[in-house]
C-alpha positions as CSV (number, residue, x, y, z in Angstrom):
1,X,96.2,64.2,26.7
2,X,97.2,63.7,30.0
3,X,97.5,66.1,32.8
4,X,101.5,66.1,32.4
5,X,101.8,67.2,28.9
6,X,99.0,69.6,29.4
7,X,101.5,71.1,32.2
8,X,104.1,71.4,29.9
9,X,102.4,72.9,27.3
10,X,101.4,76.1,29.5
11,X,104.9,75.6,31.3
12,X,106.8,76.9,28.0
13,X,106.0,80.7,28.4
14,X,106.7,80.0,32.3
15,X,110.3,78.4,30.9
16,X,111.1,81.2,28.7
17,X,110.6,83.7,31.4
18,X,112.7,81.6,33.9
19,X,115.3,82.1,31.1
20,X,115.3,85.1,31.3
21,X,114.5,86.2,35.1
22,X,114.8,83.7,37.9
23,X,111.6,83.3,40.2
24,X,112.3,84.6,43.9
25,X,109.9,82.3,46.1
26,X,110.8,80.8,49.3
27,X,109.5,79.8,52.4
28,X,107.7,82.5,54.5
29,X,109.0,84.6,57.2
30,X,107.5,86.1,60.2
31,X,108.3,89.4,58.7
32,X,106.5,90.7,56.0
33,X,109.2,92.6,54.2
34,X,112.7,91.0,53.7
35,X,115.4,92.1,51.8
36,X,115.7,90.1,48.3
37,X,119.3,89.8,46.8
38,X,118.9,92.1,44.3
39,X,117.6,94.5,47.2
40,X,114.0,94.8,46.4
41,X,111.4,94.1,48.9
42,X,109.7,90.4,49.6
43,X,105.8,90.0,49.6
44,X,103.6,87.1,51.6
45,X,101.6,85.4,48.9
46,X,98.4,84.0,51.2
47,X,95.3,81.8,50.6
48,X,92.1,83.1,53.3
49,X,94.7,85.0,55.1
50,X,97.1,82.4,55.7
51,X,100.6,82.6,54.6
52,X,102.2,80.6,51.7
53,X,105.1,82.0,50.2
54,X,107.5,85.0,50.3
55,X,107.8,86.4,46.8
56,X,111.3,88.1,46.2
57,X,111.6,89.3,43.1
58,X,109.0,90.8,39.9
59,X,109.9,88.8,37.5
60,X,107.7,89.6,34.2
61,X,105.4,91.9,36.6
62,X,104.7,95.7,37.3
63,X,106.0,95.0,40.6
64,X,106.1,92.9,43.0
65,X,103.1,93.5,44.6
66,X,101.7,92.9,41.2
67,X,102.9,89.3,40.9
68,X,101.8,87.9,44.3
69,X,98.7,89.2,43.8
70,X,98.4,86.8,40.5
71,X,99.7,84.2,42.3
72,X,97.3,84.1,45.2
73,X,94.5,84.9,42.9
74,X,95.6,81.4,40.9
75,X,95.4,79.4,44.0
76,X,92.2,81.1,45.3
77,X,90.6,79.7,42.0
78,X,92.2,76.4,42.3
79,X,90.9,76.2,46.1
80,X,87.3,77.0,44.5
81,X,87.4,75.1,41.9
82,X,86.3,71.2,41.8
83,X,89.4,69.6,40.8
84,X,90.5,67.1,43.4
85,X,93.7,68.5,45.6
86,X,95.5,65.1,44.9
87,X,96.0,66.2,41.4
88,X,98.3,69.1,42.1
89,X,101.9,67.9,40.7
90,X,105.2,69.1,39.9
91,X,107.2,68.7,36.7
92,X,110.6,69.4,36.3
93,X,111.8,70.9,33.6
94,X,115.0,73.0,32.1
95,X,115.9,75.1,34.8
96,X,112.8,75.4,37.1
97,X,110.2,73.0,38.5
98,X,106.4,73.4,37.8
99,X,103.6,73.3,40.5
100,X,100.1,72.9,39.5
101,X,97.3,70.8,38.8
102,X,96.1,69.2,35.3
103,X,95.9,72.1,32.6
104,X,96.3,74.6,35.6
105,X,100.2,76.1,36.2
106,X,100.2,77.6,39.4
107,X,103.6,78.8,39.9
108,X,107.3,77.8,39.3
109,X,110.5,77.1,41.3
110,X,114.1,78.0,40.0
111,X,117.5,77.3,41.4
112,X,117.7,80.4,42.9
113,X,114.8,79.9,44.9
114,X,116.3,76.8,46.5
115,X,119.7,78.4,47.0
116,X,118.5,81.1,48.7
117,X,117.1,78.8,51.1
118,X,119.8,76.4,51.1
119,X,117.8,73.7,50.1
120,X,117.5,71.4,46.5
121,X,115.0,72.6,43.7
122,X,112.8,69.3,44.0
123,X,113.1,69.2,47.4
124,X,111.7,72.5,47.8
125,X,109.0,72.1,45.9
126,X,107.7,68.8,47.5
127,X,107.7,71.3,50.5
128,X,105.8,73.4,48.8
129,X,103.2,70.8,47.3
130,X,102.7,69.3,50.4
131,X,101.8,73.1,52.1
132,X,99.7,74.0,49.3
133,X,97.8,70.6,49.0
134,X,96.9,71.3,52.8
135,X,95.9,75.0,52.4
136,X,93.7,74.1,49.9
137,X,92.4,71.0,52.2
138,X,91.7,73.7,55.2
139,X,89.9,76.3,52.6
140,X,87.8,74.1,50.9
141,X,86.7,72.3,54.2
142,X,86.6,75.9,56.0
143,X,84.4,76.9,53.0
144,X,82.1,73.4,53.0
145,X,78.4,73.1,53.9
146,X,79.1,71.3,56.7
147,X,81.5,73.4,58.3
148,X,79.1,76.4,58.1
149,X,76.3,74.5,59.8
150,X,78.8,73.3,62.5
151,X,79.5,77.5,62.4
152,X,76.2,77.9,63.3
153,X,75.6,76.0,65.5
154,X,78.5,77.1,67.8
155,X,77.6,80.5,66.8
156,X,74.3,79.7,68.7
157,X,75.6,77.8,71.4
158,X,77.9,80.6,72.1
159,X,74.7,83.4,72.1
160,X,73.1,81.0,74.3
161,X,76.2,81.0,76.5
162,X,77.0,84.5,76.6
163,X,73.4,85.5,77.5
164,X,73.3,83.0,80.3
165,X,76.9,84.4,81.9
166,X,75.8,88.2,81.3
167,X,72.2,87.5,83.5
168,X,74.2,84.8,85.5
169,X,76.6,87.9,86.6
170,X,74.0,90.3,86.9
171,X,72.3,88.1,89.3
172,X,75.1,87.9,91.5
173,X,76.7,91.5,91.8
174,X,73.7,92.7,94.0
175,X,74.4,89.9,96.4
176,X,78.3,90.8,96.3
177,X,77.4,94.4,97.0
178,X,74.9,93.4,99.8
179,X,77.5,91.3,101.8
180,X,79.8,93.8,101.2
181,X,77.4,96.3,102.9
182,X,77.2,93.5,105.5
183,X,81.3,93.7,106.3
184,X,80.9,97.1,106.9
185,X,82.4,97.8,110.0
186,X,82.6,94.2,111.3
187,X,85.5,92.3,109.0
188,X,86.2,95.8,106.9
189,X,88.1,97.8,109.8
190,X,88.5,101.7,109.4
191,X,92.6,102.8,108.5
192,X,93.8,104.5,111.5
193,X,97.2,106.2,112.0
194,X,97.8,106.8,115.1
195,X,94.4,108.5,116.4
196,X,94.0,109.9,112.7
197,X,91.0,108.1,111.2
198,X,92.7,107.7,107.2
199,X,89.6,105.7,105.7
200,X,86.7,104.7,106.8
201,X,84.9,101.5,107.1
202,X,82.3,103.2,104.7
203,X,84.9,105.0,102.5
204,X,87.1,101.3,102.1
205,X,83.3,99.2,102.0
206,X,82.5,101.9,99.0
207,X,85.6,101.5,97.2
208,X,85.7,97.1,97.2
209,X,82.5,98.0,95.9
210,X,83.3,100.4,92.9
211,X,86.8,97.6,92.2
212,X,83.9,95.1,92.5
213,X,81.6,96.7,90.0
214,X,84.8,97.3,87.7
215,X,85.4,93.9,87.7
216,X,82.2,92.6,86.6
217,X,82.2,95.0,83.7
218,X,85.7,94.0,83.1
219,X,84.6,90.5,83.1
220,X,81.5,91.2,80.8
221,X,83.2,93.1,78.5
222,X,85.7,89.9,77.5
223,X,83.2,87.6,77.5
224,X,81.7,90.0,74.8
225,X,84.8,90.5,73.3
226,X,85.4,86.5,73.2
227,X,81.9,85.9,71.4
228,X,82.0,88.1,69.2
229,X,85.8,87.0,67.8
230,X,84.6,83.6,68.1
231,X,81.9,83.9,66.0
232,X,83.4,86.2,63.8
233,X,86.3,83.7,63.0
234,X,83.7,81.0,62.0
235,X,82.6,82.2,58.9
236,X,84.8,83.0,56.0
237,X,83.4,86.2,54.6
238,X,84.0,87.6,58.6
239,X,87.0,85.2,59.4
240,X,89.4,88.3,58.8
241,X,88.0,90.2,61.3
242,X,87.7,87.4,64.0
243,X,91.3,86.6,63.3
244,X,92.4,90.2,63.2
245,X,90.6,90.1,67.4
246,X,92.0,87.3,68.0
247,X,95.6,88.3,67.1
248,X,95.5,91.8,69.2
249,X,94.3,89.7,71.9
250,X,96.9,87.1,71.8
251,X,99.5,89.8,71.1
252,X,98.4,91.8,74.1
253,X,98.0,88.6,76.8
254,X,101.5,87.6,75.3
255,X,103.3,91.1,75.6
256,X,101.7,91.4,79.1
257,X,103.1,87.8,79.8
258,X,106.0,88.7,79.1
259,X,106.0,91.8,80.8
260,X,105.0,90.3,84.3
261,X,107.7,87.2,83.7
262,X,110.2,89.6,83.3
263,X,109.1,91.9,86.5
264,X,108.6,88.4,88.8
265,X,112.4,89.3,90.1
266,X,111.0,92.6,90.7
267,X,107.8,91.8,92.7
268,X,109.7,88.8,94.6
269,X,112.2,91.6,95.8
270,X,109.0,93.9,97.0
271,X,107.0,90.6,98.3
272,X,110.0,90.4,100.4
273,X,110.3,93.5,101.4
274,X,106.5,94.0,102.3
275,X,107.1,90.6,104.8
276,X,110.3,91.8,106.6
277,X,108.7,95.0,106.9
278,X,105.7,93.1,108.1
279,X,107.5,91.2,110.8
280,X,109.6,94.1,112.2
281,X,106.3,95.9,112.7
282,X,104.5,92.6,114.3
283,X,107.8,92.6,116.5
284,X,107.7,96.3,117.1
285,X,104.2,95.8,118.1
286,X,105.1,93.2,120.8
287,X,108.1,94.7,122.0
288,X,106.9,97.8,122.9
289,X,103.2,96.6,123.9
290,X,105.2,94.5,127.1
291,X,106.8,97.5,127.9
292,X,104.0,99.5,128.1
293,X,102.5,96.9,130.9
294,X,105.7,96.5,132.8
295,X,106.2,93.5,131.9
296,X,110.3,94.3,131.7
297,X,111.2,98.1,131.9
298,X,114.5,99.4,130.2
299,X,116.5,102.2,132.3
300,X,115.6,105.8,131.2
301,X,113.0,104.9,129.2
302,X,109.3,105.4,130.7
303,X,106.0,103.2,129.8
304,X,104.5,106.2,128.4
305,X,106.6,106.3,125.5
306,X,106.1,102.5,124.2
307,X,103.0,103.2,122.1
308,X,104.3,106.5,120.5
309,X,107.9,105.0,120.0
310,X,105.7,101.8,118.3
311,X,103.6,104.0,116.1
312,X,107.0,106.5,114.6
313,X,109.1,102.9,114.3
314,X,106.1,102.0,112.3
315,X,106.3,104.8,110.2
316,X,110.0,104.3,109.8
317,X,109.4,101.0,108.9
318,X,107.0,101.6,106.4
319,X,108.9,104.8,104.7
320,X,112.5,102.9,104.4
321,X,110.3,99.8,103.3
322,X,108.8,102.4,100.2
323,X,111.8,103.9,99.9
324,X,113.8,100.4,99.6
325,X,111.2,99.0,96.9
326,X,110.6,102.6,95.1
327,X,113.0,101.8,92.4
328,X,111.7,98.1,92.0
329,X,108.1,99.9,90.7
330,X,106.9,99.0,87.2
331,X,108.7,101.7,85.3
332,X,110.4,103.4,88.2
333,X,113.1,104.3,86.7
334,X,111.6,106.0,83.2
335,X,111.5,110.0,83.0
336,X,107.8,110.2,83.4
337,X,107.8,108.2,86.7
338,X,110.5,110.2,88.3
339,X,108.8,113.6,86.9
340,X,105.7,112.7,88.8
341,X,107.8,111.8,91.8
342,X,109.4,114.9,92.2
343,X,106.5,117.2,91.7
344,X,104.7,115.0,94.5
345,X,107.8,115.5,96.4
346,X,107.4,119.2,95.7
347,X,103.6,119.8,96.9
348,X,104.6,117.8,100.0
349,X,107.7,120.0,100.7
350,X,106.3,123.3,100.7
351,X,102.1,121.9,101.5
352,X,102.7,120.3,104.4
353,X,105.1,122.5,106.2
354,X,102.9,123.3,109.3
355,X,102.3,119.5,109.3
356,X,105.6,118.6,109.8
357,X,106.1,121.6,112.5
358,X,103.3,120.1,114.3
359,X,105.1,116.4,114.1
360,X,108.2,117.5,115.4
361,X,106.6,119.6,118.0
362,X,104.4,116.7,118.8
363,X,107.6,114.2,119.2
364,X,109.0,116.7,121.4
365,X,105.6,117.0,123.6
366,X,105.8,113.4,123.9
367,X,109.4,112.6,124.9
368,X,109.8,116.0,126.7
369,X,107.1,114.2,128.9
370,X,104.9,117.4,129.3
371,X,101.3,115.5,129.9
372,X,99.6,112.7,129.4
373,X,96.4,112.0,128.5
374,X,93.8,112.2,131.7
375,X,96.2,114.8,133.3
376,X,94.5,118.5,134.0
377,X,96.5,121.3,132.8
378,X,96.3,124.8,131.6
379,X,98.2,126.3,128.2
380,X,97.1,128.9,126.3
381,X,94.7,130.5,128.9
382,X,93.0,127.0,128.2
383,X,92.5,124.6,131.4
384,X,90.8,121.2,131.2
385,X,91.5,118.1,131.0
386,X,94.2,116.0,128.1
387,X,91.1,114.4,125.6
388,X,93.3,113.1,123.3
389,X,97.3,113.5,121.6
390,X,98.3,113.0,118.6
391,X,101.7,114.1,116.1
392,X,99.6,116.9,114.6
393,X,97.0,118.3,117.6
394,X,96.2,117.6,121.4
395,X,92.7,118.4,122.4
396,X,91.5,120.0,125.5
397,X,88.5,119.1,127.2
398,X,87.8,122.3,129.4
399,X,85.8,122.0,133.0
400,X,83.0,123.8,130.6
401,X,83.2,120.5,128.7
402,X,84.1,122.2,125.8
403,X,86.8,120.2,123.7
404,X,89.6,122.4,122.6
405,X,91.9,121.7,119.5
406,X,95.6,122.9,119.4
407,X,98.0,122.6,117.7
408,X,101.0,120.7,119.0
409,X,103.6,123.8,117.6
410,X,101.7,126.3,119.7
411,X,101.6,124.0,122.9
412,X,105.4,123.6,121.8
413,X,105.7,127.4,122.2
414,X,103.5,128.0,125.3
415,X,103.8,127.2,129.0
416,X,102.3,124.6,130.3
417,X,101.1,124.1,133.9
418,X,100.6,120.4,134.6
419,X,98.5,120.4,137.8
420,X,98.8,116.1,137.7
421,X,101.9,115.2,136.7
422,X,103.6,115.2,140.0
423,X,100.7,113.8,142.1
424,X,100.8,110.9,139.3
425,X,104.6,110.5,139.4
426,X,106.0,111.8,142.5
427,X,103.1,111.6,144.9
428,X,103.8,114.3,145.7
429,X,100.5,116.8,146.4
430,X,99.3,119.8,144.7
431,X,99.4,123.4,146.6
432,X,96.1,125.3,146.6
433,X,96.6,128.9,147.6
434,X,94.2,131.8,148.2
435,X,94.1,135.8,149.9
436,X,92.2,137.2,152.6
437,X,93.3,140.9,153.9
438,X,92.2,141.4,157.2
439,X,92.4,144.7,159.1
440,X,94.9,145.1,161.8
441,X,92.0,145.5,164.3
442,X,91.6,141.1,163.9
443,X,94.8,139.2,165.8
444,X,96.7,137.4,163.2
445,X,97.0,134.3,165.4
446,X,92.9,133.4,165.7
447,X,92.9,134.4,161.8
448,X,95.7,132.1,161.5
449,X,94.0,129.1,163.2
450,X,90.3,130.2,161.6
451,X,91.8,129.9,158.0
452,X,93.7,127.0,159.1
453,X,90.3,125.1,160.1
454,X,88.4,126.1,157.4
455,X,90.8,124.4,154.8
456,X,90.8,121.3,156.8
457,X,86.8,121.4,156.9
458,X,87.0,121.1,153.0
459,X,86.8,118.0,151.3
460,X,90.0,116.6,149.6
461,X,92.3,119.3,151.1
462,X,94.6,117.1,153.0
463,X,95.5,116.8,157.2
464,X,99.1,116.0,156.5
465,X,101.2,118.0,154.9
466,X,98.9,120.3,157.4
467,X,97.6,123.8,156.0
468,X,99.6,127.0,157.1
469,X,99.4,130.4,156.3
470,X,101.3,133.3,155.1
471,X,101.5,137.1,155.1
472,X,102.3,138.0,152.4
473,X,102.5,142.1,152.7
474,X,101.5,144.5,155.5
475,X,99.3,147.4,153.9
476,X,98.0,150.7,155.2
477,X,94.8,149.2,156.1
478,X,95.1,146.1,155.7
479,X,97.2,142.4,156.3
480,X,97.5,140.3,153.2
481,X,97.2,136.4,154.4
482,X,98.0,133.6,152.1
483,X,96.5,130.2,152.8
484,X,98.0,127.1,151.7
485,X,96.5,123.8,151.2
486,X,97.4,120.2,149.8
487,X,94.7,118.0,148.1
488,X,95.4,115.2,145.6
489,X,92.6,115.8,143.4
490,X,94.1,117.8,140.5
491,X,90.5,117.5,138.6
492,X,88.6,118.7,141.4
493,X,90.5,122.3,141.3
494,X,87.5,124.7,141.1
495,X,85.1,122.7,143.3
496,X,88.2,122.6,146.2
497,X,88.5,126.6,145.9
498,X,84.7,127.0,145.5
499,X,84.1,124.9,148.7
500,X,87.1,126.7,150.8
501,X,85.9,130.0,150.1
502,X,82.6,129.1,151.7
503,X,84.5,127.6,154.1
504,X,86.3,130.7,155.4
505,X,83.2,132.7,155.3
506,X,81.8,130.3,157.7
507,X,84.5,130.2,160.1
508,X,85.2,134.2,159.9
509,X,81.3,134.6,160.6
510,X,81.5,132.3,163.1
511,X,84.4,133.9,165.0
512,X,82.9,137.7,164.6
513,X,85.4,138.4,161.6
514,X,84.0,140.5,159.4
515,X,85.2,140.5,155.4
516,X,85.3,143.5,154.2
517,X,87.4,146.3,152.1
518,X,89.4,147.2,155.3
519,X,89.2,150.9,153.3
520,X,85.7,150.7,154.4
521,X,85.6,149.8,157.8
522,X,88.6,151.7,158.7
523,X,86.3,154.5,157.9
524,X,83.6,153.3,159.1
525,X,81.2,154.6,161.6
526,X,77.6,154.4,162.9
527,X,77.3,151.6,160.2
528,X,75.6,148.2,160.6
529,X,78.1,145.3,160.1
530,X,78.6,143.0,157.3
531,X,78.4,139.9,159.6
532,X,75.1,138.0,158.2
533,X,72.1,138.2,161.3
534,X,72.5,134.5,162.0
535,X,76.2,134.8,163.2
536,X,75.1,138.2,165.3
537,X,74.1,138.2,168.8
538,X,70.5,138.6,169.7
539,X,71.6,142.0,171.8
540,X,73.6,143.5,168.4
541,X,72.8,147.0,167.9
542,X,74.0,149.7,165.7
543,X,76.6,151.7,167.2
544,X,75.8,156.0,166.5
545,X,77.8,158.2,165.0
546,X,80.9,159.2,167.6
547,X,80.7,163.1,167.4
548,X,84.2,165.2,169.5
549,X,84.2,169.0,170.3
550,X,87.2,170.7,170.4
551,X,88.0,174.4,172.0
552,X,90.7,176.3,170.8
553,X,92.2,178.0,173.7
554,X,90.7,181.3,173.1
555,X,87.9,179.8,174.2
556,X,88.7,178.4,176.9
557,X,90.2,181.5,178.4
């Protein structure tokens, strides 16, 4: 009997069923449940995973469900069975057309199975002989001898392969963390705002090194991930698995492809952002870098303020460069992102609000023009010299050379003497003052002219503008003269006084001037005199106690 009238023979029950309930098959979809006509669900008939057909209806079945499953379960024992794939046929017959292979009926095709695809009945099922006939190709050579020895031997080759690049990259990290160590310092720089050390050479060196490390783990865990799908998907009792990798993987690279194609507007907006930001601050840079050397000055502004007005039109820069790109942020605009946004906003507000007193106050400091660094002053019963400014603090280094740290809202607050500002400036010279009382026993023109000649004998006190003196207050004992001195040397303050005072006591030894409480010596008598011996003459002696009598006139009558 020949294989056509065998397939009619086991295709009458098939015909009386198609009678009576048409078959629902039709191409597949990429979805795996699609409404039928009558409304029921649609089921994917497969063969080793792969999609065949889209099953619409029951028919003669518990379900559905029920009927693909016979269906693939047919094929599957065609597929493993010896009879040569050019033997599958289809025979038309009364109302439906028959697929299957000598005395095997695989499944059947109806009219309505071609209408609902808008296609012919024999048409269709050439369709569907051709895609069977190469399923069953692929599985049996999928499921050959030869194709699980090829298997193997990739399954080796790829062992081989993913030793060799796991030792291949364990070998190299320790060199890429060496050289890392090596740019320490040299081609890593430390972040610096201002004179505010943000990171380190050793804090950014450490962190290349941890994204480093990350990505060679990252890099080892795909190729892991790789093999094992790879070899996974060669055999068929794992293939399932392999494939199932494989498809997350795909599905994953292709959602984040997407994603990233559809934010490239996006990052081209912040790319150009970032570079006009970029070139205002290189400009910035320049601008204000030539006017700090005098290369060209602009009216009312001083060189001091170039570098500070660089570093807060960097800042500005940089904030309304954030701000401008904020909203082109992966997911900038969901409810989480914004959540986050304002609670940062939040700590910052009420965290940092002595930071941002100390900013203002240290914009103020700079543009007020109250010091510079280098000049001596004195603030907060602190003087020393200006160590270092910033928006936050200024440090102090005191003539102790102690370095003293305050904030710039207190300086803003205090007043500040600037002993250098107006030599610097102005040249114009700093006063040094100091108070001798004399008794009225001393003229007040040789003290004048001692006083005078003892500030000129100092070092750094100034010929012209000439010393002078004042006084300042006649006392009961005593006169209260002022000396006044000019020097240029605001840093040499104490060792100026230090070197006066000798000074006088020189001169006022020298002259026979004795410095003492004029209390004292106005009561004074039969006492030796506070003149050191070497300033005494060699005849000096100790003058006795004056002793009067007095009669009353009693007496004397």
């Amino acid at each position: 009997m020949g294989k056509h009238w065998r397939m009619i023979i086991l295709g009458f029950f098939f015909a009386s069923i198609v009678a009576i309930t048409p078959h629902g098959l039709t191409q597949p979809t990429p979805t795996s449940s699609l409404a039928s006509a009558n409304g029921s669900s649609s089921v994917t008939a497969r063969l080793d995973e792969q999609p065949l057909f889209v099953i619409q209806t029951k028919g003669l079945a518990p379900s559905i469900e029920k009927r693909a499953s016979d269906i693939e379960q047919r094929i599957e024992q065609f597929a493993k069975s010896t009879v040569p794939v050019e033997s599958l046929d289809i025979l038309d017959i009364e109302g439906a057309t028959l697929v299957g292979a000598e005395n095997e009926l695989l499944f059947g095709i109806t009219d309505e199975d071609a209408k609902a695809v808008g296609k012919t009945r024999q048409a269709l099922a050439k369709e569907y002989l051709q895609k069977l006939q190469q399923s069953v190709a692929n599985y049996r050579e999928v499921h050959s001898v030869e194709s699980r020895i090829k298997a193997s031997i990739i399954a080796v080759v790829s062992t081989v392969g993913l030793i060799l690049l796991l030792t291949l990259l364990n070998k190299i990290a320790p060199h890429v963390y060496q050289w890392l160590d090596r740019q320490r310092n040299h081609h890593i720089p430390n972040i610096r705002f201002q004179n505010l050390e943000l990171v380190s050479s050793s804090q950014l060196s450490g962190f290349l090194k941890i994204l480093t490390k990350l990505f060679f783990r990252v890099l080892a865990l795909l190729a892991i991930f790789w093999y094992f799908a790879l070899v996974l998907s060669l055999f068929p009792l794992t293939r399932k698995f392999g494939r199932t990798m494989w498809g997350w993987f795909d599905s994953q690279l292709e959602r984040f492809s997407r994603a990233f194609i559809g934010y490239l507007p996006n990052l081209m907006t912040i790319v150009l952002i970032v570079i006009i930001a970029y070139c205002a601050i290189r400009f910035s840079r320049f601008f204000f870098s030539a006017l700090s050397r005098g290369a060209f000055n602009l009216p009312g502004f001083y060189p001091e303020w170039a570098q500070p007005t660089h570093q807060l039109l960097t800042f500005a820069i940089i904030a309304l460069a954030f701000a401008s790109s904020f909203f082109y942020l992966p997911n900038a605009k969901s409810p989480a992102f914004q959540g986050v946004s304002i609670f940062l906003g939040a700590l910052i507000s009420f965290g940092a609000t002595n930071a941002i007193n100390n900013i203002f106050a240290g914009i103020t400091l700079i543009y007020t023009r109250a010091f510079i660094v280098g000049d001596r002053v004195e603030v907060a019963d602190t003087l020393g010299d200006i160590e270092d400014r910033t928006l936050l603090i200024t440090r102090i280094r005191t003539i102790n050379q102690e370095l003293v740290t305050i904030p710039n809202s207190i300086l803003l607050s205090s007043n500040i003497v600037n002993y250098s500002a107006l030599i610097r400036e102005s040249n114009i010279s700093l006063t040094l003052q100091t108070t001798i009382t004399i008794g009225y026993d001393v003229l007040w023109r040789e003290l004048h002219r001692i006083l005078i000649a003892a500030a000129l004998a100092t070092t750094d006190i100034l010929d012209t503008p000439e010393p002078f003196v004042l006084q300042t207050s006649l006392d009961d004992y005593y006169v209260s003269y002022q000396l006044k001195a000019f020097t240029n040397h605001s840093k040499r303050i104490e060792f100026i006084y230090s070197e006066l005072h000798q000074n006088i006591q020189d001169k006022c030894n020298e002259a026979g001037i004795e410095i003492m409480s004029p209390h004292y010596t106005a009561l004074r008598d039969g006492n030796r005199t506070a003149i050191p011996d070497n300033y005494l003459p060699l005849d000096y002696k100790i003058s006795g106690f004056q002793i009067d009598s007095f009669k009353s006139s009693s007496d004397q009558s």
